[in-house]
C-alpha positions, 0 to 999 in steps of 0.5 A: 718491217722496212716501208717506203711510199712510191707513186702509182705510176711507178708500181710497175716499174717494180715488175721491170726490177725483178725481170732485170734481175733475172726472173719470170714474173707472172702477174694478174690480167683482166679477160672478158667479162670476170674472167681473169687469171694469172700469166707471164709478164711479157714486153707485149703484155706488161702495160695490160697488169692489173693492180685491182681486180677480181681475184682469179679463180685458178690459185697462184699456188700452181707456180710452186705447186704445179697441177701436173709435174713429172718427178721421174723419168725411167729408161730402160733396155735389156733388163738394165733401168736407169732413173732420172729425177727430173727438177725444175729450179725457176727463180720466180716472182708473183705480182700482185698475189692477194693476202689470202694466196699468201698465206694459201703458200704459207701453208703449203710451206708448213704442209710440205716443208714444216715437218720431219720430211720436206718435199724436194720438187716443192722446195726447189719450187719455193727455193727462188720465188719472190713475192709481190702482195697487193692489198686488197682496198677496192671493194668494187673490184678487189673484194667479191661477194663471197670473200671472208679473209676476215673471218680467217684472219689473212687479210685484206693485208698479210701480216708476214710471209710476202717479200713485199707488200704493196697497198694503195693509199689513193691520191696517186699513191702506194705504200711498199712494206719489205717482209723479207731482206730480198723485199728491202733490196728493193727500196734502193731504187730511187722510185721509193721514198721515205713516208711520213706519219700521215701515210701510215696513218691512212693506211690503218683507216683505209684498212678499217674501212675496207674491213666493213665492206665484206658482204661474207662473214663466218664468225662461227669459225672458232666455235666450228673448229670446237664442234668438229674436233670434238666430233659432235656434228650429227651425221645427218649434218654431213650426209646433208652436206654429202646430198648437196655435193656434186663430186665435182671436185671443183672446191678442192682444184681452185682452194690455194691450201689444198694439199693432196696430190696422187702419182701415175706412172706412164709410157712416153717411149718404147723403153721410157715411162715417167712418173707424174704428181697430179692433183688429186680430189677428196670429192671424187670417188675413187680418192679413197680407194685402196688397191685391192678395190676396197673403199673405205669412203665410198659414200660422198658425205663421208668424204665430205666429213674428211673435206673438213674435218681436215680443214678445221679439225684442231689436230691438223691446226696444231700439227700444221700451225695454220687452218687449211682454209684462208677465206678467199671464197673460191670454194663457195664462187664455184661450187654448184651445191652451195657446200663452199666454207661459209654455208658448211660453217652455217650448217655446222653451227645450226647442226650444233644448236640442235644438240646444245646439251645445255639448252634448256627444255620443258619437263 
């Protein structure tokens, strides 16, 4: 990978880049308090960016995988049907998108993209989408309390699938690391330079101290990944995990590698329905249902043994190449019955010490 160094006050002038180029950026902004979201860079709003900042709640994957997306359109009058299949095709860029949403889009890439059949809808989506990522290196602002990118081993830098990466190095400087030839493009402007080995080597200090500051660590990953493949959690574990759980569905709507969706058809006209994805949740009751009414999950701490069984099992690992979790500790920010990744890893890991067959025991 290709890197060059600019000057702070030159990061945005790289937003202004890909807006020449013809695509809609959108970029991260601060509201009140903590909140802070994700929106389309305008000339009104474009000085309000922010570089460091909380990350927000609501993922960026919504802008390759929308919350609500209309799939098809049927007309039709006197018996006679017309189908129309609706595609949105925009040329895109995410600025300043973290480590750990990069690699939430990396697995949608290999959920939706990766396998015997490819979505359509996803890859016009992902087709033409540029991707700024910002290194996480402010652990006042960038790192939150319940962020373990470290234990899942997608930051606080990707390693690869971004177009460009961008890391503060201090003293008024950035480092810009191309991943794609779309990202190296870039460099031909003259805002970047040639960097020396003396920034190269910042780069890997700040990194290894920012690594020590996170306050969230769950070693017990790989071990978790073992214990749930080979189904050896207790099922008083999962039911309390299940207990704790408010079928809110809130874990699963702010996750970045959440996959499922359910499609409703709709009346929008006299003779007009269309077809709509929208994202669906294993919290809630009905996402298991089958259509004579039967619900084979109709226990929530089932459901919640289906929530990560498919995030740490290692069938889908080896199938999707990637875990479906990247440590970015949503789940645990918004979950009101603390059964956000981290504690489920505790519990998982204290459940499994319980039954150690080789613990040894008095006679």
């Amino acid at each position: 990978m290709k890197a060059r160094v600019l000057a702070g006050a030159d990061v945005l002038k790289i937003v202004d880049l890909l807006r020449r180029e013809g695509r809609e950026v959108i970029a991260p902004f601060c509201g009140r308090g903590r909140d802070t979201y994700f929106d389309i860079v305008t000339d009104a709003n474009r000085a309000d960016i922010q570089i460091h900042l909380p990350n927000p709640y609501y993922p960026p994957k919504r802008f390759v995988f929308p919350h609500i997306e209309r799939l098809l359109k049927v007309r039709g009058n006197d018996g006679q049907f017309q189908i129309e299949p609706t595609y949105e095709e925009p040329r895109r860029a995410l600025f300043g998108i973290r480590s750990c949403d990069v690699e939430g889009i990396w697995h949608l890439d290999r959920f939706y993209l990766g396998r015997d059949f490819r979505d359509i809808y996803y890859e016009k989506h992902r087709l033409n989408l540029f991707l700024v990522n910002i290194v996480c290196t402010d652990p006042a602002r960038d790192i939150g309390d319940e962020c373990f990118c470290v234990c899942s081993d997608t930051g606080p830098a990707a390693r690869d699938h971004f177009d460009l990466q961008l890391m503060d190095l201090g003293g008024g400087e950035f480092m810009a690391v191309a991943g794609t030839p779309a990202g190296e493009a870039l460099f031909a402007d003259p805002i970047f330079r040639m960097g020396t080995a003396a920034h190269v080597e910042r780069r890997r200090a700040i990194l290894g101290e920012v690594r020590r500051q996170f306050k969230t660590t769950t070693s017990w990953f790989p071990a978790t990944v073992r214990y749930v493949s080979e189904g050896r959690i207790p099922e008083k574990t999962w039911e309390e995990i299940g207990n704790r759980c408010l079928e809110c569905g809130g874990c699963t709507y702010v996750c970045p590698a959440c996959t499922c969706f359910t499609v409703s058809d709709r009346r929008v006209g006299p003779n007009e329905t269309e077809r709509v994805r929208i994202w669906d949740s294993c919290a809630l009751g009905g996402f298991t249902r089958m259509a004579g009414g039967f619900n084979p999950r109709r226990a929530v701490h089932d459901r919640r043994n289906r929530r990560f069984f498919r995030k740490l099992a290692y069938y889908f690992i080896q199938r999707e190449l990637s875990m479906a979790c990247v440590g970015c500790g949503r789940c645990a920010a918004v979950c009101h019955g603390d059964v956000g990744m981290p504690s489920v890893v505790e519990m998982l890991r204290r459940a499994s010490a319980d039954v150690n067959p080789n613990e040894p025991v008095k006679d």
